[in-house]
C-alpha positions as CSV (number, residue, x, y, z in Angstrom):
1,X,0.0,0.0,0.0
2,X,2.8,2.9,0.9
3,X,4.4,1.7,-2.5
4,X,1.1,2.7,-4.1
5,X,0.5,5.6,-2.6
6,X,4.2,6.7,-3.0
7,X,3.9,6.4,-6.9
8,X,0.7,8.1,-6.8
9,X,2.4,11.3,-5.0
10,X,5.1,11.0,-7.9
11,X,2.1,11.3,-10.5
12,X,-0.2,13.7,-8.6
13,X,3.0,15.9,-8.9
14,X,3.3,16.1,-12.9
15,X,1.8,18.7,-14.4
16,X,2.3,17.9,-18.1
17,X,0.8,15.3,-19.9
18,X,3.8,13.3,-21.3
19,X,5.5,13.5,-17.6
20,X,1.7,12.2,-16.4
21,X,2.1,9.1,-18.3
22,X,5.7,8.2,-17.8
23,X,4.8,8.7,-14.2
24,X,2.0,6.0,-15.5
25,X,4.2,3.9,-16.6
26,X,6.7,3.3,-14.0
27,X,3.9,2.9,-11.5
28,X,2.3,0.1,-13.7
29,X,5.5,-1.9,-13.9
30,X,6.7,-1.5,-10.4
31,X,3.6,-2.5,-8.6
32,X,2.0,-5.0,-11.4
33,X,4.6,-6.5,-13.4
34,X,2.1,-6.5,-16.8
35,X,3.9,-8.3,-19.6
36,X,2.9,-5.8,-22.0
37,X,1.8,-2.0,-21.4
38,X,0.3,0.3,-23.7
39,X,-1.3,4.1,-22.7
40,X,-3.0,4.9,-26.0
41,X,-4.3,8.4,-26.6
42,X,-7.6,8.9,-28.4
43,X,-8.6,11.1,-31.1
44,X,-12.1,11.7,-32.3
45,X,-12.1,12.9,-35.9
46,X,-15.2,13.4,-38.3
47,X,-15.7,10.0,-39.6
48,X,-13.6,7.8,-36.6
49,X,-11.4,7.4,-33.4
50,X,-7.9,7.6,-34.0
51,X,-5.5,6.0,-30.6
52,X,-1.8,6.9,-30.2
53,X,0.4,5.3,-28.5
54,X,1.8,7.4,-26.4
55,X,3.7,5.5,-23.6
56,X,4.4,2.0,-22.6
57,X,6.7,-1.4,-22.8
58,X,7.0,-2.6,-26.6
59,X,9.6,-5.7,-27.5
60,X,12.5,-2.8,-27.6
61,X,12.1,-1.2,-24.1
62,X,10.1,1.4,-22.3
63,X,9.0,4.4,-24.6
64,X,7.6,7.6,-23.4
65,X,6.3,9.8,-26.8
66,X,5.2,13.4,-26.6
67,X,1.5,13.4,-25.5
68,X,0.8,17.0,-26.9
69,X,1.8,16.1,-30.3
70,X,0.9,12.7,-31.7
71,X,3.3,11.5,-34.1
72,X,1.1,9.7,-37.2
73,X,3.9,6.7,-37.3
74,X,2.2,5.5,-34.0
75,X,-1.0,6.5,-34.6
76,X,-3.7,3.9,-36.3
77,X,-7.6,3.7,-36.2
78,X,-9.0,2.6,-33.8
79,X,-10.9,-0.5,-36.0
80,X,-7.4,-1.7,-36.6
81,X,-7.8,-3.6,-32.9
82,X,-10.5,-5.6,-32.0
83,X,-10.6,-4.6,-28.1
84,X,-9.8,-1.4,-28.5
85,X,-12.6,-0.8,-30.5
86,X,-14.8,-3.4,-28.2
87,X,-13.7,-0.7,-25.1
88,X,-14.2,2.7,-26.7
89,X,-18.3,1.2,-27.5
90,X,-18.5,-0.7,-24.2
91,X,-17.1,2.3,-22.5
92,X,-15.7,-0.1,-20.1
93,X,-12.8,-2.4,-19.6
94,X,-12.7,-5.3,-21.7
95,X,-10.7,-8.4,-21.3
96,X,-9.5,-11.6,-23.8
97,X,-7.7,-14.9,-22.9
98,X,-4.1,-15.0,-24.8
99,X,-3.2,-18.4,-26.0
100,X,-0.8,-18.7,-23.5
101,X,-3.5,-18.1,-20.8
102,X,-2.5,-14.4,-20.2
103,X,-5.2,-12.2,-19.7
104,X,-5.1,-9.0,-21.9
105,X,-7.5,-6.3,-20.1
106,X,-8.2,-2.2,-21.6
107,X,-9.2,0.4,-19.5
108,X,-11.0,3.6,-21.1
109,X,-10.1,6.7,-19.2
110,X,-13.6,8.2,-20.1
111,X,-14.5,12.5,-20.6
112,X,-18.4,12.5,-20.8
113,X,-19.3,9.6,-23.5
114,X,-16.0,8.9,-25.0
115,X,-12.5,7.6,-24.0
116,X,-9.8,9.8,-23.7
117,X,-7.2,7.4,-23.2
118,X,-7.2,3.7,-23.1
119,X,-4.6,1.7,-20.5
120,X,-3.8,-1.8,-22.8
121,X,-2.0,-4.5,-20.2
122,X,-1.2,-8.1,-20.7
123,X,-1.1,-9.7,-17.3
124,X,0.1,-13.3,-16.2
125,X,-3.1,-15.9,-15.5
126,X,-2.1,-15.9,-12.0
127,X,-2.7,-12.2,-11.3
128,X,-4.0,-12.0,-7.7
129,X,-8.0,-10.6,-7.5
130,X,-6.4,-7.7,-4.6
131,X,-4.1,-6.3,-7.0
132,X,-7.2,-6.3,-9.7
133,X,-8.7,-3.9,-7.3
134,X,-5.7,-1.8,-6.6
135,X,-5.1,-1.7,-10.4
136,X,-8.5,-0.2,-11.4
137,X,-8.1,2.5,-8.5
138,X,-4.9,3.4,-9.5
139,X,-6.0,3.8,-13.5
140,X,-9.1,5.9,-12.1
141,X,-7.1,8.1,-10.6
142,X,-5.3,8.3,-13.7
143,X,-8.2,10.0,-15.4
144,X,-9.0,12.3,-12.6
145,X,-5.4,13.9,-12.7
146,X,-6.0,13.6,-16.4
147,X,-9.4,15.3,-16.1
148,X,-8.2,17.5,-13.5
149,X,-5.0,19.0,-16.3
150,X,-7.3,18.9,-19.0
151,X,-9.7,21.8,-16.7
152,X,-7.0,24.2,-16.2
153,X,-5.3,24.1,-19.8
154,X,-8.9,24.5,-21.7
155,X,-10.8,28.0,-22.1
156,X,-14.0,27.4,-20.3
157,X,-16.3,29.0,-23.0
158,X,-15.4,26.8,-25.9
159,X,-13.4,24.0,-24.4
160,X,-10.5,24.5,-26.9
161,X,-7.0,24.9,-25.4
162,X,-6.8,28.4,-23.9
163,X,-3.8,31.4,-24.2
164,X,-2.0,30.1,-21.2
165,X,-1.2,27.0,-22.8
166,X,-0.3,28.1,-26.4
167,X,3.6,29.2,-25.3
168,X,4.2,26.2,-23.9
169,X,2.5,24.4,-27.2
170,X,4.3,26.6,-29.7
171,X,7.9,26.2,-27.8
172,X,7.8,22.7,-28.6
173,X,6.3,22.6,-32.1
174,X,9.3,25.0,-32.7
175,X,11.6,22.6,-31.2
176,X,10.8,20.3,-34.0
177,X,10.6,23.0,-37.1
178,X,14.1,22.0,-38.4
179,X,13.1,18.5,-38.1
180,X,10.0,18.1,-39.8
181,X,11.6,16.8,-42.6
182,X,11.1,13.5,-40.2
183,X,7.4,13.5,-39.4
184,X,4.9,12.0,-41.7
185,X,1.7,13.7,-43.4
186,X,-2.0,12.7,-44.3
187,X,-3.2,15.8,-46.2
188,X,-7.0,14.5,-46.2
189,X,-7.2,11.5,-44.4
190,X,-5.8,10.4,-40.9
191,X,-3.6,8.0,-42.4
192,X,0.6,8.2,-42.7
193,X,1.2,8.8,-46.1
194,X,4.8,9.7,-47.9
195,X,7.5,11.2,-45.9
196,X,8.2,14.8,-47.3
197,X,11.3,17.0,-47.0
198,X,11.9,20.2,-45.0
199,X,11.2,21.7,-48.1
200,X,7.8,20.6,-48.6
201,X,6.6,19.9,-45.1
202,X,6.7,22.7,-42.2
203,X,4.4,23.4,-39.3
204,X,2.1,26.4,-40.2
205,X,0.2,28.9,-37.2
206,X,-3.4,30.5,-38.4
207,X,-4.6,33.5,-36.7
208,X,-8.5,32.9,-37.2
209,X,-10.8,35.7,-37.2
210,X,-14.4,36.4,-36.9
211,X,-15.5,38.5,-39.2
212,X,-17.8,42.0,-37.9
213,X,-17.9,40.1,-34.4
214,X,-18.4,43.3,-32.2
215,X,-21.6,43.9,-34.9
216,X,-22.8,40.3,-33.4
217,X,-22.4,41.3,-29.6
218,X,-24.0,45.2,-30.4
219,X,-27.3,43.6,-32.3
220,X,-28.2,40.5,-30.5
221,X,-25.9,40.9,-27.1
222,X,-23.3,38.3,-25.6
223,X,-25.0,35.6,-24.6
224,X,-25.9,34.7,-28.2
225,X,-22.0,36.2,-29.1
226,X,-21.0,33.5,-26.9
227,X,-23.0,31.1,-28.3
228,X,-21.2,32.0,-31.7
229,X,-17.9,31.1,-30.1
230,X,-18.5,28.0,-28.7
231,X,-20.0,26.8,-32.6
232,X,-17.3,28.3,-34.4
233,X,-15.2,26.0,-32.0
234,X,-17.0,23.3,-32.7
235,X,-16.9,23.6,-36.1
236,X,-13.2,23.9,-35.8
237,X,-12.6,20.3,-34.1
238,X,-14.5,18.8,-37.2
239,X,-13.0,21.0,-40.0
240,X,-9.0,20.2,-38.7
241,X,-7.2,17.3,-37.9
242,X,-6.8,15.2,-35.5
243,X,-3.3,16.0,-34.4
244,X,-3.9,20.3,-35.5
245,X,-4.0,22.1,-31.9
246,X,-6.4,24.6,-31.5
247,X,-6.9,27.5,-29.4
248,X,-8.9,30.6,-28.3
249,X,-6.5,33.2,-28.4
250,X,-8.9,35.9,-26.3
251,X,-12.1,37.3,-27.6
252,X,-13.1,36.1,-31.1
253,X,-10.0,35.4,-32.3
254,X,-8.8,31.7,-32.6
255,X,-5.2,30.1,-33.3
256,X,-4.3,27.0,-34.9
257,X,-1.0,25.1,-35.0
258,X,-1.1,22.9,-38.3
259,X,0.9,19.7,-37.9
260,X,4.0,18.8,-41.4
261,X,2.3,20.2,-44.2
262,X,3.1,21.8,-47.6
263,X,1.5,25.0,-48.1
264,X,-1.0,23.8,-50.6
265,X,-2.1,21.4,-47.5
266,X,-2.5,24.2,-45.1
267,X,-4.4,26.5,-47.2
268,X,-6.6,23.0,-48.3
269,X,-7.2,22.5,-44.3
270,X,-8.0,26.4,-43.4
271,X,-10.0,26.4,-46.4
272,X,-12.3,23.9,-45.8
273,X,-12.5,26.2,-42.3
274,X,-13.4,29.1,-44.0
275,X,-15.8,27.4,-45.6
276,X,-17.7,25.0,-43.1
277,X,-17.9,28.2,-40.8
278,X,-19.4,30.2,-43.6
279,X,-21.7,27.1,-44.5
280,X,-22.8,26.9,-40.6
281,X,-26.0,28.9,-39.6
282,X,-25.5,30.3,-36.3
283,X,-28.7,30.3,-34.2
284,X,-30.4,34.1,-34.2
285,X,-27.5,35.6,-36.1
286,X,-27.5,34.0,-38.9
287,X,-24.4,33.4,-41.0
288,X,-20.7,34.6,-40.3
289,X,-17.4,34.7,-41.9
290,X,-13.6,33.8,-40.5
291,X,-10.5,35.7,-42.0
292,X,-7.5,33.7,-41.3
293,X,-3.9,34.7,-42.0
294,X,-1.1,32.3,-41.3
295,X,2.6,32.1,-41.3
296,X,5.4,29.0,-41.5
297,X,6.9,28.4,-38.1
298,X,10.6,28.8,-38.4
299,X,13.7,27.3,-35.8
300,X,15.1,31.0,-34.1
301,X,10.9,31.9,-34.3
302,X,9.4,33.2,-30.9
303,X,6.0,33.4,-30.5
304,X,5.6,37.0,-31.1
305,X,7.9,36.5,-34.3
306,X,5.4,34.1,-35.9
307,X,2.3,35.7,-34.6
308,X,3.3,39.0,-35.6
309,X,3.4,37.6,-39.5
310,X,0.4,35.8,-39.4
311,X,-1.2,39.1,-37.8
312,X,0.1,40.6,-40.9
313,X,-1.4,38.4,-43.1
314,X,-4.8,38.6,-41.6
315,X,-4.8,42.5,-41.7
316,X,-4.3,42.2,-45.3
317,X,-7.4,39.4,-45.6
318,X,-9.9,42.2,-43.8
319,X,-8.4,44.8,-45.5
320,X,-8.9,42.7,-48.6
321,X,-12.5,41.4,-48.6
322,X,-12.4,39.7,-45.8
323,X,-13.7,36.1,-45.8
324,X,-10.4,34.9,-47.3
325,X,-7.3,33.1,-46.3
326,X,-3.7,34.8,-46.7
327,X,-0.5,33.6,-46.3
328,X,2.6,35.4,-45.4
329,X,5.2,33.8,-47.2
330,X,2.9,34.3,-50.1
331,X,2.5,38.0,-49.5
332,X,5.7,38.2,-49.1
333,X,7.1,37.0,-52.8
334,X,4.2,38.5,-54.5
335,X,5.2,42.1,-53.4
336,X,2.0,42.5,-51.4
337,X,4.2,43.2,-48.4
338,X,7.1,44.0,-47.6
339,X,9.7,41.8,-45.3
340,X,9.6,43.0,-42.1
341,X,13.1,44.1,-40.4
342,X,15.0,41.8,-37.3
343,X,15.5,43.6,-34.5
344,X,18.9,43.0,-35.1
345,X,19.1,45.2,-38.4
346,X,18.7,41.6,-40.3
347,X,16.0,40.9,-42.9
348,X,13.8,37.8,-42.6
349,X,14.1,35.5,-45.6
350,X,11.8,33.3,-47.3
């Protein structure tokens, strides 16, 4: 019991996701001994659930992946395993016999009326019913520390991830920007397709707009304003992809962080933004627009750097029409605007 309860300090004092489930991890296989040990992530997207497996024992070791930014290599449907499947429409653990006797069990870590993560053990046919008990309390806390992180890093109007998180989000998407020559890419399907080069592939940030929003909050007030926000939201978790963060950036404006893609990708996925949201009839109000300007992320980028050029690009949408998508980079080489200056007397170039 103090071993217990001494792991569960160690977790209860994480604070980040990926810590969380190494924390996870070393608690499983210290006081259980499972022969294998899966954490997989889930991922609803518009036509299935998508797991990712994010920490665990494989046949090369222990393996601890970044839970804030799935890679696609260890990602697959969720159809492609039977019990995984069988646990995300039970919405309860499932169990199967190995051949060898084992007994393979899946926990769902549950938020409202679908799973979060799933906890995929193998354990030995002699595992004793007390540590069954200690198991399942020890996974259910899990998800309340879980549930607990996933409260204070969301913006309680829409539920996206809220400003305080997106440093911390952006930092390590920047980390990878002179790697993504190594990640993989599914421009419109969730599955890995070819690898692409630095060259082709590059995370993107979009500065999302809505269009005339004060004109919403003068004519029908902010209760149904607010109602706009959370269905723009909405519409944004079913427009991008699964692994795209998203964020309310403060008032109507919205910020998304586009996983490897070429630009003809990014414009493809903001497009079809643009265009569910102007599709969408907002209760009372009618219809309304999103401008959206967005700029690659760069290695020696800060936030403010790449912010500051999407801004630039979105200024130039609602300047231009608004309703439209605009790209920096593109501005940039077609002489709409002009390279901004470093603050080191250097010139950015693209």
């Amino acid at each position: 019991m103090l071993q217990l309860i001494g792991h569960i300090v160690k977790i209860s004092a994480r604070r980040d996701r990926t810590e969380i489930n190494a924390a996870m991890v070393d608690a499983l296989l210290k006081l259980f001994s499972p022969r294998r040990l899966t954490i997989h992530r889930c991922y609803m997207t518009k036509r299935k659930m998508v797991v990712f497996a994010c920490a665990g024992v494989s046949p090369e070791g222990r393996f601890v992946r970044n839970a804030y930014l799935p890679d696609r290599h260890y990602c697959q449907p969720i159809s492609n395993n039977p019990l995984l499947a069988r646990c995300a429409r039970e919405m309860s653990v499932v169990m199967e016999t190995q051949h060898n006797g084992d007994h393979r069990l899946v926990f769902p870590v549950m938020s409202q009326d679908h799973p979060l993560y799933m906890v995929d053990l193998v354990l030995s046919d002699d595992f004793p019913a007390d540590q069954r008990i200690s198991l399942m309390g020890l996974i259910e806390y899990f998800g309340n520390h879980i549930a607990l992180l996933d409260y204070g890093e969301a913006d309680t109007l829409t539920g996206l991830l809220s400003r305080k998180t997106f440093d911390k989000h952006l930092f390590e998407l920047l980390g990878q920007a002179d790697s993504d020559e190594t990640r993989f890419l599914g421009t419109h399907s969730d599955e890995p397709l070819r690898r692409k080069n630095s060259t082709d592939s590059c995370h993107w940030l979009a500065v999302c707009d809505i269009d005339h929003f004060k004109q919403v909050n003068d004519n029908f007030g902010h209760l149904i304003g607010d109602e706009v926000l959370i269905m723009i939201a909405q519409v944004m978790r079913q427009s991008f992809r699964f692994d795209d963060q998203l964020f309310r950036f403060g008032g109507e404006e919205f910020i998304a962080l586009l996983q490897p893609a070429s630009m003809e990708s990014a414009i493809s996925t903001l497009e079809r933004f643009r265009q569910d949201v102007e599709a969408q009839r907002f209760s009372r109000v009618g219809h309304v627009t999103v401008s959206i300007g967005f700029s690659q992320l760069l290695p020696n980028d800060t936030p403010t750097d790449v912010i500051d050029r999407a801004d630039e690009a979105l200024y130039y949408a609602k300047q231009h029409g608004r309703n439209r998508i605009e790209s920096y980079e593109a501005l940039i080489s077609g002489g709409q605007l002009t390279a901004r200056d470093l603050n080191k007397g250097e010139v950015e170039l693209f």
